[in-house]
C-alpha positions in Angstrom: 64.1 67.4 156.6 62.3 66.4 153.4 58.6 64.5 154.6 59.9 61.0 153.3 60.4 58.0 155.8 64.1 57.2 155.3 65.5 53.7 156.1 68.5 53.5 158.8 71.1 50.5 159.7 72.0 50.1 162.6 75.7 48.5 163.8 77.0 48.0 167.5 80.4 48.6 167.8 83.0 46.3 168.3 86.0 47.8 170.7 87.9 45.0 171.9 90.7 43.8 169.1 93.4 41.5 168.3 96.1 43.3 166.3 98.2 41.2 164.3 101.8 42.2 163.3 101.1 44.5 160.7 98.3 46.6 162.5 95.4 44.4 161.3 92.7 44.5 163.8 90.4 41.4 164.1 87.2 41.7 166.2 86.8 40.0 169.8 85.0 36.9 169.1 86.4 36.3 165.8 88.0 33.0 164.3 91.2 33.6 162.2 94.1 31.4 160.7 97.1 32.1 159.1 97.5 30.9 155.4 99.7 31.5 152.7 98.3 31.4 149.2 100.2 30.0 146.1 99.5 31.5 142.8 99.0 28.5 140.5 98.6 30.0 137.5 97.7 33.2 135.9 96.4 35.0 131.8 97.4 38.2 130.7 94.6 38.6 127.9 96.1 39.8 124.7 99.5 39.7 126.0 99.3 43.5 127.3 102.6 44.1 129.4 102.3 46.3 132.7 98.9 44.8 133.2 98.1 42.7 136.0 96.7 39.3 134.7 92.8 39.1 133.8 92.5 35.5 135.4 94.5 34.3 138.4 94.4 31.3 140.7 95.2 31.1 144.0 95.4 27.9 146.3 95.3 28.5 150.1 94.7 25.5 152.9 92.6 26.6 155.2 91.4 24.5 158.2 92.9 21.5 156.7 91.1 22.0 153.6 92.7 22.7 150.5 90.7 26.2 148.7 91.4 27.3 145.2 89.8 30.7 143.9 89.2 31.0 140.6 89.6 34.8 140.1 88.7 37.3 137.3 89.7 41.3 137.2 86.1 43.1 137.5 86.4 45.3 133.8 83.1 46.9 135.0 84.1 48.7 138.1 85.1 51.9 136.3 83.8 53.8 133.5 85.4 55.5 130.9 84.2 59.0 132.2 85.8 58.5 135.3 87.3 60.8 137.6 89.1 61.6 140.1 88.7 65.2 142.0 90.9 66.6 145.7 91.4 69.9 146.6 94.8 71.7 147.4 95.8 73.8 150.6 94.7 77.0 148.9 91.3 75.5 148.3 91.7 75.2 144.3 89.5 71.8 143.1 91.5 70.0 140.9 89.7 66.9 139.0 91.6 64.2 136.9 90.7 61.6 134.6 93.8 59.1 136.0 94.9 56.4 133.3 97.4 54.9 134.9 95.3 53.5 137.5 96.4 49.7 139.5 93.6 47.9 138.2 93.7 44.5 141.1 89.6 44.2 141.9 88.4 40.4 141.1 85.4 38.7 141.3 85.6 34.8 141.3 84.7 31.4 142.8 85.9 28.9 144.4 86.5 25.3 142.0 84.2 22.6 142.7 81.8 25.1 145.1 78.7 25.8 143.4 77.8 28.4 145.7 80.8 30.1 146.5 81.5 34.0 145.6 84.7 35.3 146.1 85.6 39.5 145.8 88.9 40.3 146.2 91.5 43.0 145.6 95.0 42.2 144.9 97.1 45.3 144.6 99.2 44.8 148.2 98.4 41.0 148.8 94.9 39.3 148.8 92.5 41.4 150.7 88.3 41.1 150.4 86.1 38.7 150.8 85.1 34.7 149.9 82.3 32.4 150.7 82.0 28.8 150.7 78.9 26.6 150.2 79.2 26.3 155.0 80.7 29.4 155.9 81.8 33.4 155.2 85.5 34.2 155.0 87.9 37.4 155.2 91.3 38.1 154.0 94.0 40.2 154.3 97.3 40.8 154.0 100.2 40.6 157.2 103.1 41.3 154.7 102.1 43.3 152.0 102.7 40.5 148.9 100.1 37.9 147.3 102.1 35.1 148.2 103.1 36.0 152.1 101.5 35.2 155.4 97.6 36.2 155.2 95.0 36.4 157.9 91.8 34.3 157.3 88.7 35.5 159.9 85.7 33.7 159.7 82.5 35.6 160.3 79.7 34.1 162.5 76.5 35.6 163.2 76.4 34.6 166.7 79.7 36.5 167.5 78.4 39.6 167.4 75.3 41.6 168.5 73.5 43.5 166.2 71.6 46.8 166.4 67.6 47.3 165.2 66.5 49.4 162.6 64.6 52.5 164.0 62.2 52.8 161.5 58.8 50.3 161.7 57.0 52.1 159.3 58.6 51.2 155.4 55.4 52.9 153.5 56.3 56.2 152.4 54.9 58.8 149.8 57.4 61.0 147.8 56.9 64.4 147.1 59.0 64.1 143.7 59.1 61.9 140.5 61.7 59.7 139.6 63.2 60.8 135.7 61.5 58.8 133.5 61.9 59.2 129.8 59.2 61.0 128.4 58.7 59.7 125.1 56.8 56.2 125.1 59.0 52.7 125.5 58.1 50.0 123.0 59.1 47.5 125.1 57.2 49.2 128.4 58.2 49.1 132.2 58.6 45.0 132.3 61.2 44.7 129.7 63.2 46.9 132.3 63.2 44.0 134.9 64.4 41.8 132.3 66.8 43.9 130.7 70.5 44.2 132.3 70.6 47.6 134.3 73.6 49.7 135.0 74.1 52.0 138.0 76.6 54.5 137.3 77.6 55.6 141.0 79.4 58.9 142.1 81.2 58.3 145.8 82.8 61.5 148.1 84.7 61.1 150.8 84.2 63.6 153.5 87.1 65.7 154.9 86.9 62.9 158.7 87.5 59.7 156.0 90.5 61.1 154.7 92.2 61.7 157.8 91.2 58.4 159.3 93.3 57.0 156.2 96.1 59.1 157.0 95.8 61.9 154.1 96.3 58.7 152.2 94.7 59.7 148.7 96.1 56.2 147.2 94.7 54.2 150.7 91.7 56.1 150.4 90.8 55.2 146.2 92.3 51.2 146.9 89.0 51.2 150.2 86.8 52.9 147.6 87.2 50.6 145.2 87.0 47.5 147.1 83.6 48.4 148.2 82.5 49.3 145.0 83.9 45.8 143.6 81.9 44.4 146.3 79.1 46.2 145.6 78.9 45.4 142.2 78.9 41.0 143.1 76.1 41.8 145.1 73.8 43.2 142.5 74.7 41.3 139.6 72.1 38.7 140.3 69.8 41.6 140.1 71.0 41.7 136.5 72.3 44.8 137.7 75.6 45.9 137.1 77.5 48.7 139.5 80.4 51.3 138.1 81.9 54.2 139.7 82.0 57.2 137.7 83.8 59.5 140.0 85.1 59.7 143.3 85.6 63.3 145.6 87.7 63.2 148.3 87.2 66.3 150.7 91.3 66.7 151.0 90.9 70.4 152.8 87.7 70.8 154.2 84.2 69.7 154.3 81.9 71.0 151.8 78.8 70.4 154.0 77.9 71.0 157.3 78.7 67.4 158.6 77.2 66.7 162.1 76.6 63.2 164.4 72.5 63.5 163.0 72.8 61.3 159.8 69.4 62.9 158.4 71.1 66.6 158.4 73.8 65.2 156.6 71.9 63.2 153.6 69.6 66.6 153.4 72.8 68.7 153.4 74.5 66.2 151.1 71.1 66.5 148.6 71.5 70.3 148.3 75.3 69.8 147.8 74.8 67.3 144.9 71.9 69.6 143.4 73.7 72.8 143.7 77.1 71.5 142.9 77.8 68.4 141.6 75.3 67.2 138.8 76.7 70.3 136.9 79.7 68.4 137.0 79.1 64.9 137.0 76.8 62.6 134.7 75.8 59.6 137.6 72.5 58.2 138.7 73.5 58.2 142.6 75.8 60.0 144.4 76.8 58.2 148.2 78.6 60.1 151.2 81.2 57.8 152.7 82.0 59.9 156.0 84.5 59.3 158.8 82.0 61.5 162.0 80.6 59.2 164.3 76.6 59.4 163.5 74.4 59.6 166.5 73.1 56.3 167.6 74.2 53.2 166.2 72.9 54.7 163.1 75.7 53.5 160.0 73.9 54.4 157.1 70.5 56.7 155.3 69.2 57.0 151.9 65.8 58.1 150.7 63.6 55.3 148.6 62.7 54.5 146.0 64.4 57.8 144.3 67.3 57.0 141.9 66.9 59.3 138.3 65.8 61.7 140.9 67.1 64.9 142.9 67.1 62.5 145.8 69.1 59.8 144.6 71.6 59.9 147.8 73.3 58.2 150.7 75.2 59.0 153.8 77.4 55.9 154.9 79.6 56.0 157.9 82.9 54.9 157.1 82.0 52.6 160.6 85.0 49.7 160.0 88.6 49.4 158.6 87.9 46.8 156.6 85.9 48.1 152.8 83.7 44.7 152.3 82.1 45.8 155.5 81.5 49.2 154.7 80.7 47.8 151.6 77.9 46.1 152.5 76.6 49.2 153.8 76.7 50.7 150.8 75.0 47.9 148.9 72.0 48.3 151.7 71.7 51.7 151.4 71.5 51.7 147.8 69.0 49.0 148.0 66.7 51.6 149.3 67.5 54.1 146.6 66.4 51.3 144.5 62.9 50.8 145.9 63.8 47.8 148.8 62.7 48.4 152.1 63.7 46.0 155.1 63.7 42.4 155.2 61.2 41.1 157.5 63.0 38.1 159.0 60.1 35.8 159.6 59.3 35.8 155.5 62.4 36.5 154.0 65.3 34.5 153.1 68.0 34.6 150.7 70.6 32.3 150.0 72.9 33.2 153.2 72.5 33.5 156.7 72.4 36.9 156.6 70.7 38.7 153.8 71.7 42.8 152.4 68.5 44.1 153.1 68.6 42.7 157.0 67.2 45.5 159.3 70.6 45.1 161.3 73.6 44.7 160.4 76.7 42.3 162.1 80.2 41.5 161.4 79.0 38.8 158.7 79.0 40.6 155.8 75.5 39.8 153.8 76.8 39.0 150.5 73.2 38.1 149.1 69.6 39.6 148.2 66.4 38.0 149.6 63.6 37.1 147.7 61.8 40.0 149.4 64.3 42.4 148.3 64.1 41.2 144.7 60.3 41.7 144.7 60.6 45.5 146.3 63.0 45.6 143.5 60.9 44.8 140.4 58.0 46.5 142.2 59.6 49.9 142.1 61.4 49.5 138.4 57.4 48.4 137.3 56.3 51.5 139.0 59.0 54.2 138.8 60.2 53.2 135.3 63.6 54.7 135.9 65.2 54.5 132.7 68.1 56.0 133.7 69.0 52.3 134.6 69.2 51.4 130.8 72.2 53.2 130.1 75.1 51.4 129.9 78.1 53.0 130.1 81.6 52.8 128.7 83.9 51.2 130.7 87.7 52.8 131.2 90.3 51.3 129.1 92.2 51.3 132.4 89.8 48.6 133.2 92.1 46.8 131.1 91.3 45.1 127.9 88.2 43.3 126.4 88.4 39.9 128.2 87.3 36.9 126.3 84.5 34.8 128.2 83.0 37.5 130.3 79.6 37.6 128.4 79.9 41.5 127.0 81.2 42.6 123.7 84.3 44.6 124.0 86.8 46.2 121.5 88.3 43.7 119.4 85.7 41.0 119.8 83.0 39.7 117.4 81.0 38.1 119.4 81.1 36.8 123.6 78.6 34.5 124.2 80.5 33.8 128.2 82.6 31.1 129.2 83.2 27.8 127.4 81.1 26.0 129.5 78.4 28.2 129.6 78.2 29.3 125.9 75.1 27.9 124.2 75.6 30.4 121.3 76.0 28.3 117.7 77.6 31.3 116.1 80.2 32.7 118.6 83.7 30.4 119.3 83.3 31.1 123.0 87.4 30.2 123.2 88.3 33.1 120.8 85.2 35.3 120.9 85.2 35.1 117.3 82.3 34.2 114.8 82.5 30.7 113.5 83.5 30.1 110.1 80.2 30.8 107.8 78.6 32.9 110.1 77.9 36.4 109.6 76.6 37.1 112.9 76.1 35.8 116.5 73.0 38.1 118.0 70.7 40.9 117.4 67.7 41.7 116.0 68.5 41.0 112.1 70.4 38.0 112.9 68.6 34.7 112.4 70.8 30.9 111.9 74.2 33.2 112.3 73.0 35.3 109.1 72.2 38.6 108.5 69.0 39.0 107.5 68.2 40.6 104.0 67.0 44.3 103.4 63.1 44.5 104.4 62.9 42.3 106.8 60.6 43.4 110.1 62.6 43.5 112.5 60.5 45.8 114.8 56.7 46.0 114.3 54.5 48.7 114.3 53.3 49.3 118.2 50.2 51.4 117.5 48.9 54.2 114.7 52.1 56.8 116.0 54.5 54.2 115.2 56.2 52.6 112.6 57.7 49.7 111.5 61.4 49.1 111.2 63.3 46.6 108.9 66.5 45.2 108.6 69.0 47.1 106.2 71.0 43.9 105.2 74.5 44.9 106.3 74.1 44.9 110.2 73.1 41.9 112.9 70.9 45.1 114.8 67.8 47.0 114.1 68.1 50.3 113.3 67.1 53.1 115.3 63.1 53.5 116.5 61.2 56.3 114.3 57.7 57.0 114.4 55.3 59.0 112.4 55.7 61.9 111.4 54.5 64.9 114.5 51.0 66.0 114.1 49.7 62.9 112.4 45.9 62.9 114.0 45.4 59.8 116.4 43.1 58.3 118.6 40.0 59.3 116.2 41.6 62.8 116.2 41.2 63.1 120.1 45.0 64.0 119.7 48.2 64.5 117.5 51.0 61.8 117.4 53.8 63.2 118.9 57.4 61.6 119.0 55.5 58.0 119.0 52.9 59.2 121.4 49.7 60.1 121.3 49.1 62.8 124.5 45.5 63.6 126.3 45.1 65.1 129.1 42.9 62.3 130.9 45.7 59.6 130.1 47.6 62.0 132.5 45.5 62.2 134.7 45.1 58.7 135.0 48.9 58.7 135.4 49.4 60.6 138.0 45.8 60.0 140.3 44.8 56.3 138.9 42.7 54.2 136.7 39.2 56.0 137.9 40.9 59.8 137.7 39.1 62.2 135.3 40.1 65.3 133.2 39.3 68.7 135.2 36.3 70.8 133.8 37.3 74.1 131.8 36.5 76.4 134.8 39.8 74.7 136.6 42.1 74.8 133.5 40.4 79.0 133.5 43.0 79.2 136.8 46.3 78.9 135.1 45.6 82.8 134.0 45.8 83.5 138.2 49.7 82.3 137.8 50.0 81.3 141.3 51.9 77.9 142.4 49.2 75.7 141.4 48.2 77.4 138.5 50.4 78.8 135.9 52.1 78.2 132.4 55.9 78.8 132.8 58.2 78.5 135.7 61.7 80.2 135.1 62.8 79.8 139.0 61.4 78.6 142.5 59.3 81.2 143.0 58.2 82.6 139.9 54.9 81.5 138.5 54.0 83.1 134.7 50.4 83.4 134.1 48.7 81.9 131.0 47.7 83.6 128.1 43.6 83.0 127.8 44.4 80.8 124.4 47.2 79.1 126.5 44.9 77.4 129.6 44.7 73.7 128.4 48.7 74.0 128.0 49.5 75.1 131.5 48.8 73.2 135.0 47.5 69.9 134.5 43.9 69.7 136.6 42.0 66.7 137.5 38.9 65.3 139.2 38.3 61.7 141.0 40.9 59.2 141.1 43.4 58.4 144.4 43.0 61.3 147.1 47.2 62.0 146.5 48.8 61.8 143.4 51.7 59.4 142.3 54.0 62.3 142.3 54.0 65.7 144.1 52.2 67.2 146.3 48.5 67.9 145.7 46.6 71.1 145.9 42.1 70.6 145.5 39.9 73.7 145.0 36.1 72.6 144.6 36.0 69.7 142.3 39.7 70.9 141.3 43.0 68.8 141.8 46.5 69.8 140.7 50.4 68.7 141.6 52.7 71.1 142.2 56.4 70.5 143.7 59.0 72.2 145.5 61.8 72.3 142.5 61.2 73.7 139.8 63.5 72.2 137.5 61.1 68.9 138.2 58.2 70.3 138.3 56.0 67.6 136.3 52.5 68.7 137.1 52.1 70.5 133.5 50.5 69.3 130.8 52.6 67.5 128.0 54.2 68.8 125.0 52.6 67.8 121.9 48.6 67.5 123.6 46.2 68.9 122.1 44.6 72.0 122.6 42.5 72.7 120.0 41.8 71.8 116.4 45.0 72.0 114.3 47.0 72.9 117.6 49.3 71.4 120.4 51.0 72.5 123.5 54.8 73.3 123.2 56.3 74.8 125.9 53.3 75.6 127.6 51.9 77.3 124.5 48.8 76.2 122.2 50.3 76.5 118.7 49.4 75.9 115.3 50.8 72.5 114.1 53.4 73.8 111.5 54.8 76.5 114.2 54.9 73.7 116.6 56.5 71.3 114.3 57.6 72.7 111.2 56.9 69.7 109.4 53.3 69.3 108.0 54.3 69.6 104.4 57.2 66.5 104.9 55.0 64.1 103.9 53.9 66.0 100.5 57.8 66.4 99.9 58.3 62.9 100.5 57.5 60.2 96.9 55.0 58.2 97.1 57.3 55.0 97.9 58.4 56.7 101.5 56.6 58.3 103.8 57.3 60.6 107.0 59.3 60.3 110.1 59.4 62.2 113.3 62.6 63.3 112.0 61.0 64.9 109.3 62.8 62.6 107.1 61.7 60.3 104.4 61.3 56.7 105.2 61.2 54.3 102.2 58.4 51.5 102.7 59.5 47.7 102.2 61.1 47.0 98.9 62.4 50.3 97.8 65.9 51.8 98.8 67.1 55.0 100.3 67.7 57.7 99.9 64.8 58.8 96.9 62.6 55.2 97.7 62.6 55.0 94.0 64.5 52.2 93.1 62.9 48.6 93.7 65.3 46.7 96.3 67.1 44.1 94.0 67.3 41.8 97.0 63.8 41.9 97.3 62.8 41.0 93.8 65.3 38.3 93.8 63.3 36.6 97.1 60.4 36.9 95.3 61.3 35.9 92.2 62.8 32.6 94.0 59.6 32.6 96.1 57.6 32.0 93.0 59.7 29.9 90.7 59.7 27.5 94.0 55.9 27.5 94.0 55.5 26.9 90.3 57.8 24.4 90.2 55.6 22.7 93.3 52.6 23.5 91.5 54.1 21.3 88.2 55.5 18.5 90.3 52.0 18.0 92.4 50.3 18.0 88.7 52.9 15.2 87.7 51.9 13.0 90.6 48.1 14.0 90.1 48.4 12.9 86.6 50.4 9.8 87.0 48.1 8.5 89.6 45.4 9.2 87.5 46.6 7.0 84.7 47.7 4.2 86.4 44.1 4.0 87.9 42.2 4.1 84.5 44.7 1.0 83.4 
């Protein structure tokens, strides 16, 4: 198994139960009433028929106490690239993209309970999970309808017996890199903690999780989705935001060897997602839900710290009939894809009695990070910078339509600055999601007092010498897209040549991956790429092939090193003499080369592990000559007009422009002749 400490959660298990009339199994220990909820009232948005409604309240008495849930359909559990995929008797795969799916996941509250949370699915009666500011709640169904008899359990921590995590050590070293965009951020690692961050998660059931429900490929999606619904309240005050973008089910036979050990399976399930599924797929994690017992009290394994990557998997057991738990599971173990490691109980708290991250894990469903968690959290975005997080997907139509109030802009809307009560937006008519009259605009980078600003305005500075400005065009609220100078620019005193807004060395990577005190390798190391061995080569074409460097091509292949951390931040590291390299098991991520676009010589950069001229590299050096002298050149090799002048030949003054200043200047003057009124008034009442 790969050399990286892996996190497990442990569960005991439960046997004695109380079955109610409909085959609902409550565990030994456990509280539960019988209550039947009253739909009060409900909103079909947009008046779609054959939807089920967006909002929906429901009124329940529950230990004398009258409850009512404030509900909301979850329009971000599935994407728009959803899909579906089972396999036949004969063994043929056949994968779906299902629109006519019964959308009936909700998130909510409960009224007049600050800290509630309520996640709840609706499609045979009310079935999830609520949570009052005293105690944690299920529900479920006994008759199949939202408004029959339903079973209420409340969850306790002392009614159940939990299991230890087997791991004590939670420091780990990876022997891979997380996928990080390669081209420079303006913004940089922090705006990635404060900017909302989407999961897009892939979940197969093995071959043992469909017969537990029966060969029930409806039963199987509605458990599925409950968990992901859960799932996806549980990270949002991450400011991260859950979606399934497919779901396998194993119909005729395992694709994996799957065995008791849970760390054979998640190795097993690795190479299955590698060899297999990402060809198929676009996701950033890809989770096993599995029916086999696993060995121990073990319920769940993932690798950390390792979403963008190869290892960005899971193995959950499928360890309880009821989704929120098994839910919860899944929220834990992708915690630890996402950098968390076990919360220490003495020093970490979160706002329930029981926290996601817990080392153990009992009947009371954790419904809440701890502040511990949050910090592994930001910790691993600050280091990683997985940037797969930033891309927010397209959620399915299915999900049904753009719902007034929620806080994102859908089809159909102008603007959604969230609920009434919690809009502070003067543009946006947070009851319609429409722009107030005289406003142009209710966000964005080019919107200022609800107006658009006017052509020319900055609207993105200039980050460094390889960058350049952006301004706003005058028609749209957003800045446009983020160009930089043109490739081959010479930067950094000409120790290197801007490339697609960067300006690569070879000791800023070696600071990357060894540290701040890490030092470029003397030319005698960089003499070894020639030898074309797995430490020292140019090219890579499969696992074991290593291409030697042309002479002229050294400085382009393995990236070498001196001083620095003993191990560096990603791979594993061979040292000869005063020589230190990376190099990595895969070579599809094999990052220990030396960037495109560095320099290797006067007039010449790496590209593709060749020192080139500049205009074979680029094809671009004459742009800016073929560019008038209003514009100049882009790394699209495309003509950029400065301020003032408009596309496409930046010969024509912007009208706009002229106008500002021309108002600019008539307001001064006519400052200028009202101060030298004053002046002279004053004057001549003083000599009388």
């Amino acid at each position: 198994m790969e050399q990286t400490i892996l996190l497990l959660v442990l569960i005991l298990d439960a046997s004695l139960t109380l079955t109610g009339s409909h085959g609902h199994t409550f565990e030994e220990g456990t509280h539960w009433e019988v209550v039947r909820p009253v739909k009060i009232h409900s909103i079909r948005k947009r008046h779609i028929e054959g939807h089920r409604p967006q909002t929906v309240n429901y009124a329940i008495t529950l230990g004398g106490r009258a409850i009512e849930m404030q509900l909301e359909k979850n329009n971000e559990l599935l994407t728009k690239e959803y899909t579906e995929t089972h396999y036949q008797d004969d063994g043929t795969r056949v994968t779906t993209s299902p629109t006519d799916i019964d959308h009936c996941y909700y998130h909510g509250k409960l009224l007049h309970d600050s800290e509630s949370s309520v996640s709840i699915s609706t499609c045979n009666g009310l079935k999830g999970y609520f949570r009052t500011a005293e105690q944690r709640y299920l529900i479920e169904p006994l008759t199949g309808t939202d408004e029959g008899d339903h079973a209420v359990t409340t969850l306790n921590t002392t009614e159940a017996t939990p299991a230890v995590c087997g791991v004590t050590n939670t420091s780990w070293n990876t022997d891979f890199e997380v996928l990080t965009s390669r081209s420079r951020s303006r913004s940089g690692s922090l705006s990635l903690v404060q900017q909302k961050k989407y999961v897009e998660l892939f979940l197969v059931a093995d071959n043992r999780a469909f017969l537990k429900a029966k060969r029930d490929q409806a039963a199987l999606r509605r458990k599925m989705f409950e968990m992901v619904n859960f799932v996806n309240l549980a990270y949002k005050p991450l400011n991260t935001f859950v979606a399934l973008v497919g779901l396998e089910i194993w119909s005729k036979k395992d694709f994996i060897s799957v065995t008791p050990p849970a760390g054979a399976n998640l190795d097993a399930f690795k190479n299955w997602r590698k060899s297999d599924l990402n060809s198929r797929q676009k996701h950033d994690v890809a989770h096993l839900i599995s029916g086999i017992d696993f060995e121990g009290a073990t319920v769940g394994l993932a690798y950390i710290g390792t979403l963008c990557s190869s290892h960005s998997v899971g193995v959950v057991q499928d360890h309880s009939d009821r989704a929120i738990a098994v839910g919860a599971t899944l929220a834990h173990e992708m915690g630890h894809n996402l950098g968390m490691d076990h919360d220490d109980s003495s020093s970490c708290s979160c706002s329930g009695d029981s926290c996601i991250m817990a080392a153990a894990l009992s009947w009371n469903v954790p419904r809440s990070f701890s502040g511990c968690s949050s910090s592994n959290y930001e910790k691993y975005l600050l280091r990683s910078n997985p940037t797969c997080l930033l891309n927010k997907p397209e959620y399915a139509s299915l999900a049904s339509p753009a719902v007034c109030g929620n806080g994102f802009l859908e089809t159909g809307e102008q603007c959604d600055c969230g609920t009434v009560e919690d809009c502070t937006n003067p543009c946006c008519n947070a009851t319609t999601c429409t722009l107030k009259p005289g406003s142009q605009c209710a966000e964005g980078e080019c919107c200022e007092n609800c107006k658009i600003l006017p052509r020319s305005k900055e609207c993105r500075s200039k980050h460094d010498e390889c960058d350049l400005p952006e301004y706003c065009d005058g028609k749209r609220a957003t800045c446009p897209e983020d160009v930089f100078v043109v490739n081959g620019l010479p930067c950094d005193g000409g120790l290197g040549y801007c490339f697609n807004g960067q300006c690569p060395q070879r000791p800023n990577q070696c600071i990357k991956m060894y540290g701040f005190n890490a030092k470029e390798g003397p030319s005698n190391c960089y003499n070894q790429n020639t030898r074309g061995t797995y430490y020292a080569f140019c090219r890579r074409p499969s696992k074991n092939q290593y291409i030697p460097c042309q002479k002229q091509d050294v400085l382009c292949g393995k990236l070498f090193c001196t001083n620095g951390k003993d191990s560096p931040n990603y791979g594993r590291m061979v040292r000869f003499g005063n020589c230190k390299a990376s190099f990595y098991e895969d070579h599809l991520e094999d990052y220990g080369q030396v960037d495109d676009g560095t320099k290797c010589g006067d007039g010449k950069v790496c590209s593709q592990n060749e020192c080139m001229d500049l205009e074979a590299a680029y094809r671009n050096t004459n742009c800016s000559a073929k560019c008038p002298g209003n514009a100049v050149c882009n790394h699209k090799a495309q003509c950029q007009c400065k301020p003032g002048w408009l596309p496409p030949d930046c010969d024509t003054e912007d009208e706009d422009t002229l106008s500002t200043g021309a108002i600019i200047a008539i307001a001064v003057t006519c400052i200028l002749v009202v101060v030298g009124l004053i002046v002279g008034v004053v004057a001549f009442l003083k000599r009388q």
